[in-house]
MDAnalysis code that builds the backbone (N, CA, C; Angstrom):
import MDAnalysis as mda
import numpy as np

u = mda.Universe.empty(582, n_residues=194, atom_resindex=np.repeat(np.arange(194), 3), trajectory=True)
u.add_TopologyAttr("name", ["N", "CA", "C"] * 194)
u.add_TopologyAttr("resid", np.arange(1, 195))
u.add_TopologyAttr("resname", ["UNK", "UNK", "UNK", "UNK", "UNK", "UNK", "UNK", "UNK", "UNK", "UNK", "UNK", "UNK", "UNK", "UNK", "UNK", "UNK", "UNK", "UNK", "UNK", "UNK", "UNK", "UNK", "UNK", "UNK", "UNK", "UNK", "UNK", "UNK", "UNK", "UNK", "UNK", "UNK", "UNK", "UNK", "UNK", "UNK", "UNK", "UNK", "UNK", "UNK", "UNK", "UNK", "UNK", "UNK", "UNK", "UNK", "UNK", "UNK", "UNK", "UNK", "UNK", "UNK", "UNK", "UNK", "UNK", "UNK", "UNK", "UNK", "UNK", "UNK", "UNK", "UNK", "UNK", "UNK", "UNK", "UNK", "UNK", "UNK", "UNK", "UNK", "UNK", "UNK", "UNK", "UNK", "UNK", "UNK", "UNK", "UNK", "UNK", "UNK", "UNK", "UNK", "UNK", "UNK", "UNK", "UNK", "UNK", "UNK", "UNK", "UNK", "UNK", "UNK", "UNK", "UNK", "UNK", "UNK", "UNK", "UNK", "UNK", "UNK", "UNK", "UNK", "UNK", "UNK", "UNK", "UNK", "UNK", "UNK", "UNK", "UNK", "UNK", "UNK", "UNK", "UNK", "UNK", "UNK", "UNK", "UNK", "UNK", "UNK", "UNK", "UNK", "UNK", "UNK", "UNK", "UNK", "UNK", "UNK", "UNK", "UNK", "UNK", "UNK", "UNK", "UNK", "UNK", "UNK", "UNK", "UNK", "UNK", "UNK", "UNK", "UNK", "UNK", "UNK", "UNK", "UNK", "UNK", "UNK", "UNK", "UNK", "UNK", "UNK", "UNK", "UNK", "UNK", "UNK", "UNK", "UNK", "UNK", "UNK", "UNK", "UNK", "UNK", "UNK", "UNK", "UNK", "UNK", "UNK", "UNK", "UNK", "UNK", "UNK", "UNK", "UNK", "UNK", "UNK", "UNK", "UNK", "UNK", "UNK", "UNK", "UNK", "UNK", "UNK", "UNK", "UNK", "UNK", "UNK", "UNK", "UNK", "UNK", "UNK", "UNK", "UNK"])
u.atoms.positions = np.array([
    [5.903, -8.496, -13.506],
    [5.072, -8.713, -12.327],
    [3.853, -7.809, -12.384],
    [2.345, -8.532, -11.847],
    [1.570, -7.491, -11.959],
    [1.364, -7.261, -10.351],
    [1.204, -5.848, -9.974],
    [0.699, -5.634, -8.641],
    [-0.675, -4.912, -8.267],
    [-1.037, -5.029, -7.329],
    [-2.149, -4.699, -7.397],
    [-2.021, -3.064, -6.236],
    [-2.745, -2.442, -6.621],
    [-2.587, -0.859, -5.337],
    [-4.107, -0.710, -5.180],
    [-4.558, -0.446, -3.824],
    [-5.741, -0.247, -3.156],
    [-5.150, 0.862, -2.781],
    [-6.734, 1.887, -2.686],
    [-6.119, 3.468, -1.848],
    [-7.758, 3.287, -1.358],
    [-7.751, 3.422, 0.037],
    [-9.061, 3.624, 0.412],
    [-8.790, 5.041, 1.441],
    [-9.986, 5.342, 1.744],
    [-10.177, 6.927, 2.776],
    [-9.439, 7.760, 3.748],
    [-8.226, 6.271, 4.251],
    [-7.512, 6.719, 5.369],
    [-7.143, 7.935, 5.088],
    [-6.299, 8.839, 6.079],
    [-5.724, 10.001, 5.842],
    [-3.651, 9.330, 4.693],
    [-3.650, 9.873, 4.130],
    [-2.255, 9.367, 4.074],
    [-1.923, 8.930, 1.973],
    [-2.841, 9.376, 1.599],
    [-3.231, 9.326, -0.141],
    [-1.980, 9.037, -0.612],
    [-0.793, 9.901, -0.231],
    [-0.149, 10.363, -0.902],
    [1.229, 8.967, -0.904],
    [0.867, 8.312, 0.101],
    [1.378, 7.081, 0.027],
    [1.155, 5.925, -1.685],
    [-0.055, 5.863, -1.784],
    [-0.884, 5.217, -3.077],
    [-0.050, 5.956, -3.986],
    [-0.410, 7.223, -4.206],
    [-0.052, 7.951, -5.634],
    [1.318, 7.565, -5.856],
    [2.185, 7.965, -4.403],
    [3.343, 8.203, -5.056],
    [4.263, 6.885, -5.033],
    [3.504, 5.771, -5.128],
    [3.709, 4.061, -5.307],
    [3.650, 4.408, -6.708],
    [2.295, 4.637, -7.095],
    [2.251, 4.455, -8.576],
    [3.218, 5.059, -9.142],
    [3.696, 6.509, -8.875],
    [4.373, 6.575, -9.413],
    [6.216, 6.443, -9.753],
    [6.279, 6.105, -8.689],
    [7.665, 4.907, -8.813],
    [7.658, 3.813, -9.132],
    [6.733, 3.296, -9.517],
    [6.482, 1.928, -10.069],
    [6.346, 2.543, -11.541],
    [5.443, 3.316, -11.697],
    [5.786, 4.082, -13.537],
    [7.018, 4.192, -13.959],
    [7.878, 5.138, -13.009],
    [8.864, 5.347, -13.495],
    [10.446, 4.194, -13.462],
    [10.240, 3.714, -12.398],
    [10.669, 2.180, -12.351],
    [10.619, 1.549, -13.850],
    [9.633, 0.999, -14.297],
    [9.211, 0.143, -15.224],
    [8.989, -1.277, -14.755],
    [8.508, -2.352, -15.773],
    [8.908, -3.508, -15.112],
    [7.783, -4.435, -14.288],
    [6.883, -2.797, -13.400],
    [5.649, -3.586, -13.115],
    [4.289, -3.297, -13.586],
    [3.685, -4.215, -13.891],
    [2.030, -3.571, -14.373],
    [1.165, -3.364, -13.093],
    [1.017, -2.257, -12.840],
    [0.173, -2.180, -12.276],
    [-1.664, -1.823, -12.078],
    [-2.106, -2.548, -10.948],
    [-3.497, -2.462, -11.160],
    [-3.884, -1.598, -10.023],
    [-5.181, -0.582, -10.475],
    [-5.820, 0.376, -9.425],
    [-6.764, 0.132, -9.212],
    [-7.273, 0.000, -7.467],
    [-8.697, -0.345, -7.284],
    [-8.876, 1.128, -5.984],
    [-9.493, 1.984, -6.196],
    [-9.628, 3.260, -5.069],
    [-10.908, 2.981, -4.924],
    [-11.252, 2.984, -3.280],
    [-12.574, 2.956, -2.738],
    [-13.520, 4.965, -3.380],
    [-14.580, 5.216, -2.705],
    [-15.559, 6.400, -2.834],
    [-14.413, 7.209, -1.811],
    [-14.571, 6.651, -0.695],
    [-13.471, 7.499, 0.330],
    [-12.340, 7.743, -0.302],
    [-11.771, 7.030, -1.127],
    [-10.094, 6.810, -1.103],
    [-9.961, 8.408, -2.520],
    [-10.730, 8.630, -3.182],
    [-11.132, 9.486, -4.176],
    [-11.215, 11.023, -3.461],
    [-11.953, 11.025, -2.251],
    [-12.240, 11.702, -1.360],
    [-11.027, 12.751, -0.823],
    [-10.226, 11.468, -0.385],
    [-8.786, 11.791, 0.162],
    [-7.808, 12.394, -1.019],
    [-8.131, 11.359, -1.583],
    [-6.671, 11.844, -2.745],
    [-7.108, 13.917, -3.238],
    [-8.140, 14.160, -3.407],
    [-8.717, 15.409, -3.910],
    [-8.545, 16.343, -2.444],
    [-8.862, 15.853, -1.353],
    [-8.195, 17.007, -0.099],
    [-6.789, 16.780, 0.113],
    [-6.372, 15.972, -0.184],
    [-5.303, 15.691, 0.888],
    [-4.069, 15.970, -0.580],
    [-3.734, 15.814, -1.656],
    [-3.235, 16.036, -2.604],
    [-3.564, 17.058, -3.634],
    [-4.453, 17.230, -3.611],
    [-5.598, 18.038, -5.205],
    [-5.189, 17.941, -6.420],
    [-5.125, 16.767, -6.336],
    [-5.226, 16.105, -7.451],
    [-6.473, 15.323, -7.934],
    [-7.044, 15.523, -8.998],
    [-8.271, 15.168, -9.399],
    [-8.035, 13.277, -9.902],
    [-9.063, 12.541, -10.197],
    [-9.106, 11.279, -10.618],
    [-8.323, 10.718, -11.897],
    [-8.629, 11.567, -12.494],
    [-7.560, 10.923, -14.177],
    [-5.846, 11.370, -14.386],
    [-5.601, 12.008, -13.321],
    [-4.058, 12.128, -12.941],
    [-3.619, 11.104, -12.283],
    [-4.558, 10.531, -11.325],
    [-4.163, 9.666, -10.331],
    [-4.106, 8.416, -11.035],
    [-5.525, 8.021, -12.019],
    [-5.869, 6.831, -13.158],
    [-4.566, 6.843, -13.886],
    [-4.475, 7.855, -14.393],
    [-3.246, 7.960, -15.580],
    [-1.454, 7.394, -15.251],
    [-1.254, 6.874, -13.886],
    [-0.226, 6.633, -13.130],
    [-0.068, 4.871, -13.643],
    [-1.355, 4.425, -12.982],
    [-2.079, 3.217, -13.521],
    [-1.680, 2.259, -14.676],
    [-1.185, 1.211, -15.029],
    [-1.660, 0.648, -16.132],
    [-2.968, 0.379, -16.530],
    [-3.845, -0.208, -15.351],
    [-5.168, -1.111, -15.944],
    [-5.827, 0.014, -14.125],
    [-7.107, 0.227, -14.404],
    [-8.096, 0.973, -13.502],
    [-9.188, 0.261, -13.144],
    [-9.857, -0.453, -12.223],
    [-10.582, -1.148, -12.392],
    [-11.604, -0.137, -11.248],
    [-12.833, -0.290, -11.885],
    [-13.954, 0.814, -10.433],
    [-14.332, -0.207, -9.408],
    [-14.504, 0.781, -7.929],
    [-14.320, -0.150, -7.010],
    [-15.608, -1.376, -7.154],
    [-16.544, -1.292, -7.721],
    [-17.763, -2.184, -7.832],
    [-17.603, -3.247, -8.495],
    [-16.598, -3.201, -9.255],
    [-16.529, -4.211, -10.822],
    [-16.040, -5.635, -10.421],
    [-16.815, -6.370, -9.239],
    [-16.294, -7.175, -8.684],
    [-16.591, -8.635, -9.514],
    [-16.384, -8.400, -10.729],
    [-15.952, -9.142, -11.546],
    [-14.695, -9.213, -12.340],
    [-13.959, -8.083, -12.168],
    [-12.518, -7.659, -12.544],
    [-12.115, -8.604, -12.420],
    [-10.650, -8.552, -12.787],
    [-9.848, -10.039, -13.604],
    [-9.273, -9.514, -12.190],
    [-8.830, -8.976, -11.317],
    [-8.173, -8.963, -9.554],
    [-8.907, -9.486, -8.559],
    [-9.902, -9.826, -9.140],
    [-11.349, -10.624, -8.235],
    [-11.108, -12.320, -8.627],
    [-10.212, -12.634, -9.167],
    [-10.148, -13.916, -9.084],
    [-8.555, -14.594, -9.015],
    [-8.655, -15.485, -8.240],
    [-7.395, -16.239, -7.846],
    [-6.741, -16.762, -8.955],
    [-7.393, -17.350, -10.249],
    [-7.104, -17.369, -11.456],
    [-6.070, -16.398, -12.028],
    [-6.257, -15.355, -11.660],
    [-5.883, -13.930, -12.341],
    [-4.499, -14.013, -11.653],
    [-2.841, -14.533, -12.118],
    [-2.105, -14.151, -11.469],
    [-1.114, -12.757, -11.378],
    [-1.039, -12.556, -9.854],
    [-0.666, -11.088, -9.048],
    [1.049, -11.658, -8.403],
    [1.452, -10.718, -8.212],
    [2.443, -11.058, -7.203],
    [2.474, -10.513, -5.615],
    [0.894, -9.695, -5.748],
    [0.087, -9.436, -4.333],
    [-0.152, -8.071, -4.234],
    [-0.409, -7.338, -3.374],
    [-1.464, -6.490, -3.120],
    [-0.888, -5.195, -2.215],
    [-1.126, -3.786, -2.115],
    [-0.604, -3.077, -1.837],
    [-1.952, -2.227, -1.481],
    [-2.588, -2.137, 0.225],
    [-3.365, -1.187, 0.393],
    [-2.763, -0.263, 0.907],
    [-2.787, 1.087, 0.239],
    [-1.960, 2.435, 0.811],
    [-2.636, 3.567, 0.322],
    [-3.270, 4.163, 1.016],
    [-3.368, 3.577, 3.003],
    [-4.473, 2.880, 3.401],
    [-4.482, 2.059, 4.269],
    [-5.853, 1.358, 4.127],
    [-6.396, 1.269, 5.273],
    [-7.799, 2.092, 5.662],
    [-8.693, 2.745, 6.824],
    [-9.077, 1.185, 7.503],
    [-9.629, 1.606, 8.602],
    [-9.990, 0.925, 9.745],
    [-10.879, -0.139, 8.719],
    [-12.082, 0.460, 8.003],
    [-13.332, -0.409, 7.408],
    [-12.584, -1.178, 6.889],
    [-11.369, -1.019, 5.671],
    [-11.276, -2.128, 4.640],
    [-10.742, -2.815, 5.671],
    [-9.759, -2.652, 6.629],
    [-9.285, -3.284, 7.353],
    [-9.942, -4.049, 7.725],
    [-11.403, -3.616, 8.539],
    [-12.418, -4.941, 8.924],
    [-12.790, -5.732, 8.092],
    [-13.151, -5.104, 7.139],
    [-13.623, -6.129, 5.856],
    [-12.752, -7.207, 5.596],
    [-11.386, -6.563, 5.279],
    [-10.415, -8.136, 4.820],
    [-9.824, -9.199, 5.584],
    [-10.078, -8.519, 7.031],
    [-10.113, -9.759, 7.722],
    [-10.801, -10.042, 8.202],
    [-12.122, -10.097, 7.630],
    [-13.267, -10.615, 8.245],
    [-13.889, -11.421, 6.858],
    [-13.332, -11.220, 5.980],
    [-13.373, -11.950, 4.422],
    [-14.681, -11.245, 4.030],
    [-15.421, -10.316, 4.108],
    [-16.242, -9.678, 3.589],
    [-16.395, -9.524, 1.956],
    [-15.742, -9.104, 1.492],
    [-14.798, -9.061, 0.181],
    [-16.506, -8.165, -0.160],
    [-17.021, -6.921, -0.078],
    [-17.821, -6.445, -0.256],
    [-17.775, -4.931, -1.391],
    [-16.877, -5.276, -1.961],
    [-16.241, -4.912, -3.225],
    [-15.048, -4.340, -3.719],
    [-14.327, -4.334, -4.906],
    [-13.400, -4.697, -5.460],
    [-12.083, -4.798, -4.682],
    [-11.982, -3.634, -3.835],
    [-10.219, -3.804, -3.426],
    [-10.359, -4.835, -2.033],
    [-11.349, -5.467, -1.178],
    [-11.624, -6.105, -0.239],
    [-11.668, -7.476, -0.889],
    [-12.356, -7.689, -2.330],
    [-12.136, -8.811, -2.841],
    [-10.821, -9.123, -3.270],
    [-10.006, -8.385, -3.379],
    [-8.911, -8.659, -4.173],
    [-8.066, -8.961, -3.107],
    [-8.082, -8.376, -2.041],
    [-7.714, -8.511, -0.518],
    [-7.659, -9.570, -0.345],
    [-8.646, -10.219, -0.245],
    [-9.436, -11.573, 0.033],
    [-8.804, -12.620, -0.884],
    [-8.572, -12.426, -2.176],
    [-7.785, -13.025, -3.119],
    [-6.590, -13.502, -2.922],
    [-5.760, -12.387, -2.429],
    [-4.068, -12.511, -2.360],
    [-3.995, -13.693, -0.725],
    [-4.931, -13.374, 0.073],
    [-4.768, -14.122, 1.318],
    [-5.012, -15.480, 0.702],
    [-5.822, -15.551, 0.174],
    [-6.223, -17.208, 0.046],
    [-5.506, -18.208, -1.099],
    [-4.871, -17.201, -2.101],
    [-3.865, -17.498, -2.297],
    [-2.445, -17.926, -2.269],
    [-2.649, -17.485, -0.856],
    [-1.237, -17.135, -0.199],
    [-0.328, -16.293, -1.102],
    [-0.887, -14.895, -1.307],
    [0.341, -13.900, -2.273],
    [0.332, -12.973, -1.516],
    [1.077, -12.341, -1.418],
    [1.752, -11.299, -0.499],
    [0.418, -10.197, -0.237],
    [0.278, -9.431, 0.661],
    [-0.793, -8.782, 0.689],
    [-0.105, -7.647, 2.336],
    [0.266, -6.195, 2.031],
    [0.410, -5.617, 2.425],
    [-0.368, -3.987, 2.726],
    [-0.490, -4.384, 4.128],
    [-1.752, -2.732, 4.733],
    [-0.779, -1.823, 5.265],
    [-1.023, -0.649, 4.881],
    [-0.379, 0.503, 5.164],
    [-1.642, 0.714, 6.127],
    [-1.978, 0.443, 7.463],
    [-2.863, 1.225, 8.148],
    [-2.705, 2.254, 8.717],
    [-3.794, 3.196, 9.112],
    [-3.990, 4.655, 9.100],
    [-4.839, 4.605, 9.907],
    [-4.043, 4.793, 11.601],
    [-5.420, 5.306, 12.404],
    [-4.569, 5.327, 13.424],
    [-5.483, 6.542, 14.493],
    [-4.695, 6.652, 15.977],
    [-5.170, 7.338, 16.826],
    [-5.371, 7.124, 18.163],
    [-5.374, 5.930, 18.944],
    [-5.558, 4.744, 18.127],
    [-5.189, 3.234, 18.768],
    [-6.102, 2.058, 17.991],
    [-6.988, 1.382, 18.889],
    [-7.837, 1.295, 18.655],
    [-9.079, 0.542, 19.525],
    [-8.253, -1.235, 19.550],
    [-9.174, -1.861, 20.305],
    [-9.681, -3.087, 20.591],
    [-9.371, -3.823, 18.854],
    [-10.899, -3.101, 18.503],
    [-11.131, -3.866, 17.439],
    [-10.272, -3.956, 16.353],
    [-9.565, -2.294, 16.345],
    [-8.538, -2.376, 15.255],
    [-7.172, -3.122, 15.682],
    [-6.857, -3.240, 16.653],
    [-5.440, -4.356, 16.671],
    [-6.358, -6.178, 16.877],
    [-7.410, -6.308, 16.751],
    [-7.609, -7.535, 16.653],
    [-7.933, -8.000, 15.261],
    [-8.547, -6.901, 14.557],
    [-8.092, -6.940, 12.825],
    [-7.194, -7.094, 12.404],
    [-6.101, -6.537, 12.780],
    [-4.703, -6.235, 12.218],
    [-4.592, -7.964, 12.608],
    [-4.178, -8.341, 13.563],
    [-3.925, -9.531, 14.309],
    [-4.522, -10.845, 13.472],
    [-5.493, -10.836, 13.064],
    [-6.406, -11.330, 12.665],
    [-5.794, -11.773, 10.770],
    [-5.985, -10.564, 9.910],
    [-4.786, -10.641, 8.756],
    [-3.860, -11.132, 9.089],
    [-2.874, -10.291, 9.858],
    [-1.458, -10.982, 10.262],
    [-1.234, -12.806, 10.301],
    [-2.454, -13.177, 11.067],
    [-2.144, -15.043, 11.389],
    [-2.677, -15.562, 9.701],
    [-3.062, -14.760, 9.192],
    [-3.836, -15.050, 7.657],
    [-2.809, -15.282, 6.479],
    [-1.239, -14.466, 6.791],
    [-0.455, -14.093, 5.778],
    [-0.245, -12.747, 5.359],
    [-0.897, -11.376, 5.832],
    [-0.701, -10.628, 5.385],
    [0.212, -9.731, 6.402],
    [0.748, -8.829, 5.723],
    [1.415, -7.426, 6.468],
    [0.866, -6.426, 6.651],
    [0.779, -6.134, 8.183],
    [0.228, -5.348, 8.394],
    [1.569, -4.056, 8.756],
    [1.146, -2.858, 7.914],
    [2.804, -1.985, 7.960],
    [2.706, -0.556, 7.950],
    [1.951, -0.426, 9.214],
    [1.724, 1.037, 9.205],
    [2.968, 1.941, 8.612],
    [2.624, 3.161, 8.173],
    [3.499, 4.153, 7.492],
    [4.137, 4.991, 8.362],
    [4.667, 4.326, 9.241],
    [5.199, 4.950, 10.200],
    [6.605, 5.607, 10.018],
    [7.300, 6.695, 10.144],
    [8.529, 7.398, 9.609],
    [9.951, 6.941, 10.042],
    [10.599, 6.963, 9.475],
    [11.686, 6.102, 10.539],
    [12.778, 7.386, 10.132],
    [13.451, 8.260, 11.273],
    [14.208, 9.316, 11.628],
    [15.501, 9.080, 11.159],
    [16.001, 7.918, 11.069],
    [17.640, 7.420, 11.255],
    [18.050, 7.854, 10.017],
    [17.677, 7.946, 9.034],
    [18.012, 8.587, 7.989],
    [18.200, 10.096, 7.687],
    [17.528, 10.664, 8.406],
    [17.688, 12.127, 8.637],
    [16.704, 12.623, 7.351],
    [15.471, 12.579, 7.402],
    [14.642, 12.841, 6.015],
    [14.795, 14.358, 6.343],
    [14.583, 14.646, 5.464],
    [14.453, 16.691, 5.323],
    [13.567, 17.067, 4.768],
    [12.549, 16.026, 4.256],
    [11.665, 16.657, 3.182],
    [10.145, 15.430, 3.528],
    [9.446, 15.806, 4.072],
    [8.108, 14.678, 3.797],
    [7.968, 13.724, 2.727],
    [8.460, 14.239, 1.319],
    [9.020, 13.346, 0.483],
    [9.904, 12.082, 0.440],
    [10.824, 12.790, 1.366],
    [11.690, 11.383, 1.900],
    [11.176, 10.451, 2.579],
    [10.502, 10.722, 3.675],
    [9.792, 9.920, 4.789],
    [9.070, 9.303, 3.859],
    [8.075, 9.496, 3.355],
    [6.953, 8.469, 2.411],
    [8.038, 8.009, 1.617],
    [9.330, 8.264, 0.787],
    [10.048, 7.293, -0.113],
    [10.624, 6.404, 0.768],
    [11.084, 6.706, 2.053],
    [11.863, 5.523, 2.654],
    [10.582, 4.274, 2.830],
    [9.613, 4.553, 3.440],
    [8.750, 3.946, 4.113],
    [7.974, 3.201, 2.619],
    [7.841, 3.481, 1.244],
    [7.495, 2.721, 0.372],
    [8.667, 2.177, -0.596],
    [9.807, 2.601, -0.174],
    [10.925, 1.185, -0.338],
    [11.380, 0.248, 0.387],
    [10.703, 0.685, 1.418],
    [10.425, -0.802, 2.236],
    [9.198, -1.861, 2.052],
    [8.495, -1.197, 1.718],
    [7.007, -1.585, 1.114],
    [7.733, -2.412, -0.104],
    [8.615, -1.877, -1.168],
    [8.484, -2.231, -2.105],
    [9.681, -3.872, -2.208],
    [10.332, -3.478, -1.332],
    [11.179, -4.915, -0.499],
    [10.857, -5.747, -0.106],
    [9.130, -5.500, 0.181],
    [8.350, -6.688, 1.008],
    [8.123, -7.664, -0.793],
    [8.305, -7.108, -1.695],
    [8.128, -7.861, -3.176],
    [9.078, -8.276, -3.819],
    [10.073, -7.760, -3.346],
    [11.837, -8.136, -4.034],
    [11.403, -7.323, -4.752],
    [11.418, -6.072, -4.871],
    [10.893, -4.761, -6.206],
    [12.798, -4.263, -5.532],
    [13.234, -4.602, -6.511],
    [14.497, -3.227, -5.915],
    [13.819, -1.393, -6.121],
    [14.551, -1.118, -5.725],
    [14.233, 0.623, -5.699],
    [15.684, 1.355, -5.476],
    [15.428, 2.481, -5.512],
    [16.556, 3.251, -5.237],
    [16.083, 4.956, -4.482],
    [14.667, 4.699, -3.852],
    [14.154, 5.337, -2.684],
    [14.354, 5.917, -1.520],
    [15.525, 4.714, -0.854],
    [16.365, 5.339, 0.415],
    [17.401, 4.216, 0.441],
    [18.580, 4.988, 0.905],
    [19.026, 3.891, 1.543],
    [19.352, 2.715, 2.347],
    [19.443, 1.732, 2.690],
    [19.566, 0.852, 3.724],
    [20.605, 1.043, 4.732],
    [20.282, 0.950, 5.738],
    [21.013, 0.802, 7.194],
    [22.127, 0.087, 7.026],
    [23.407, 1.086, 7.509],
    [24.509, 0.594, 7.042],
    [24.764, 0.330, 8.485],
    [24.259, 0.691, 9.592],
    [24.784, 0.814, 10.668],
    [25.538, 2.026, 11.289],
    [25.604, 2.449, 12.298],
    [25.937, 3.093, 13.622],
    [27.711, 3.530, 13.601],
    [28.487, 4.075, 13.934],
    [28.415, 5.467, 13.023],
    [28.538, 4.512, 11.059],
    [28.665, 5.799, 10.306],
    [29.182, 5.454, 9.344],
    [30.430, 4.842, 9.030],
    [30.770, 3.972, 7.955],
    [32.019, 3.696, 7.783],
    [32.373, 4.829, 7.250],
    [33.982, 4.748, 7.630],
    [34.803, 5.601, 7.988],
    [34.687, 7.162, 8.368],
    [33.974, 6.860, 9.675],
    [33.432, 7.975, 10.305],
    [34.031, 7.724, 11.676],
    [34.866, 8.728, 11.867],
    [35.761, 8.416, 13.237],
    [35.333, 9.714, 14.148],
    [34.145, 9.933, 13.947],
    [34.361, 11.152, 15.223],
    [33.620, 10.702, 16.112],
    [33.269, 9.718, 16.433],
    [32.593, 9.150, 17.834],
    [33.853, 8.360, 18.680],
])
């Protein structure tokens, strides 16, 4: 399967990277990188990690301009699209079909395709405009899936929280993982102290 990973400016980098790199270590999928100017931005404050660590995760790197890349066309088959994390702008852009370069086109691609196309959005408060974007993708085919933490697991480590929350991501593809576990339900089996 090839997939595609967008990382644009939002706060939250560390979502993108550490896709790629369970998908590296996984095996199995090729993956493609398209990072906005912002998304470069983030990954270097918010991680410090420089560009060719992040490239090097990557199978194929494409720069965000090259909107001739083989992910710029519907031709080119994906099994869909992974923006993490993906800011308010791309957000406007892809559902507004802008496709005003590479990871917005490719955006634009997976919708009209009908191939899976999933937003990790990153923002808060949300305005008006941003839940009528979201809304907007959503009736289009895509997922909109903020990275929101889910407690029931008892994470202990920020590590966990971003692994649970991108093996669910990675479920939205039939990608098995072995990231977190699934909800077995309320208490545990064979857990009798309630």
């Amino acid at each position: 399967m090839r997939l595609i990973i967008g990382i644009t400016g939002a706060t939250g980098a560390i979502y993108g990277v550490r896709l790629l790199r369970h998908l590296r270590e996984r095996g199995g999928v090729h993956t493609h990188l398209v990072v906005s100017s912002a998304g470069w931005l983030s990954v270097k404050a918010e991680l410090d990690l420089d560009r060719r660590a992040v490239e090097a995760l990557a199978d194929t790197v494409h720069p965000i301009g090259d909107v001739a890349a083989s992910i710029a066309s519907g031709s080119f088959s994906t099994g869909g699209m992974v923006v993490a994390p993906c800011s308010m702008n791309s957000l406007g852009a892809i559902a507004h079909g802008l496709s005003d370069n590479l990871l917005t086109r490719a955006a634009d691609v997976c919708l009209k395709e009908r191939r899976r196309l999933v937003l990790l959005v990153r923002e808060a408060p949300l305005t008006l405009a941003h839940l009528r974007n979201m809304s907007l993708v959503a009736e289009m085919g895509g997922s909109i899936f903020p990275p929101v933490p889910a407690f029931y697991q008892r994470p202990r480590t920020l590590d966990e929280m971003v692994d649970h929350t991108l093996g669910r991501v990675l479920e939205q593809f039939g990608i098995t993982h072995d990231l977190a576990p699934s909800w077995q339900g309320w208490p545990p089996a064979g857990d009798n102290s309630t």
